[in-house]
Phi, psi and omega in degrees: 000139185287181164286297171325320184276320168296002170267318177293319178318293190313325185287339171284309189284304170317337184275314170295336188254350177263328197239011182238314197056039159318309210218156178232171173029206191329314177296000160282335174285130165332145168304326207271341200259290176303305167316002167245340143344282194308308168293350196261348169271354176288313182294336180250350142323272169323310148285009194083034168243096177249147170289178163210134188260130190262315180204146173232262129326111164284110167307175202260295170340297169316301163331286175320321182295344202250027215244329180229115193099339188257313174231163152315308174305121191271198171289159188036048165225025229235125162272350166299351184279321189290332202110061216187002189213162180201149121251184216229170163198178211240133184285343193249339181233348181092211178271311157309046168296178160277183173274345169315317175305316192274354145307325173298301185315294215293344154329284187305311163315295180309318181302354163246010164105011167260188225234112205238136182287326138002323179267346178291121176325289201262110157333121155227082191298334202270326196273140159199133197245168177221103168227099186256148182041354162234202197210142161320341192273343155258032192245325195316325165309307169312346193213032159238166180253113213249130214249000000 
């Protein structure tokens, strides 16, 4: 799919969660994003990790607020703005898992294609994104608002 059509996609499915308020939790995530989810908590299930999901979608107000000091990212600089992004935390242990564990997740995530924050100059173990053939800066346009 081109980028121009996955942008239209991405804008629709946010309009169903936003403006129907359709949907909670994990259904704020793109269907393709959640179905990796699903799997990736089906895969730390089986090991005896079970996961929790903490965030999916960030309002862009939420963002900013979180811009300073907790991530980089400003509002629509977010793939949580798109759906496109969760965090995760260990269900039984929390944010103090070992690192083995948070080594695993992020294996496992990846290996379903996603884009796991573990790998990141600044840690982020919890995170994990979907961006295939684009980037937030080509989604951003379909969803800022030019006053």
């Amino acid at each position: 799919m081109d980028k121009n059509k996955h942008a239209k996609v991405i804008a629709q499915h946010l309009a169903r969660v936003f403006l129907y308020d359709e949907q909670i939790g994990s259904k704020k995530l793109y269907p393709d994003v959640r179905e990796k989810y699903y799997k990736l908590w089906d895969i730390m299930r089986e090991k005896r990790m079970q996961i929790k999901l903490v965030e999916t979608f960030r309002s862009v107000p939420r963002q900013n607020s979180l811009s300073r000091g907790v991530t980089n990212a400003k509002g629509l600089q977010s793939y949580h703005q798109y759906g496109l992004a969760f965090d995760v935390y260990f269900l039984y242990k929390g944010w103090d898992a070992p690192a083995d564990w948070w080594q695993a997740l992020g294996e496992e995530g990846e290996k379903l294609g996603l884009i796991w924050g573990g790998r990141w100059k600044s840690k982020d173990y919890g995170h994990f994104e979907w961006h295939p053939n684009f980037t937030w800066e080509d989604l951003k346009p379909y969803l800022e608002v030019v006053d």
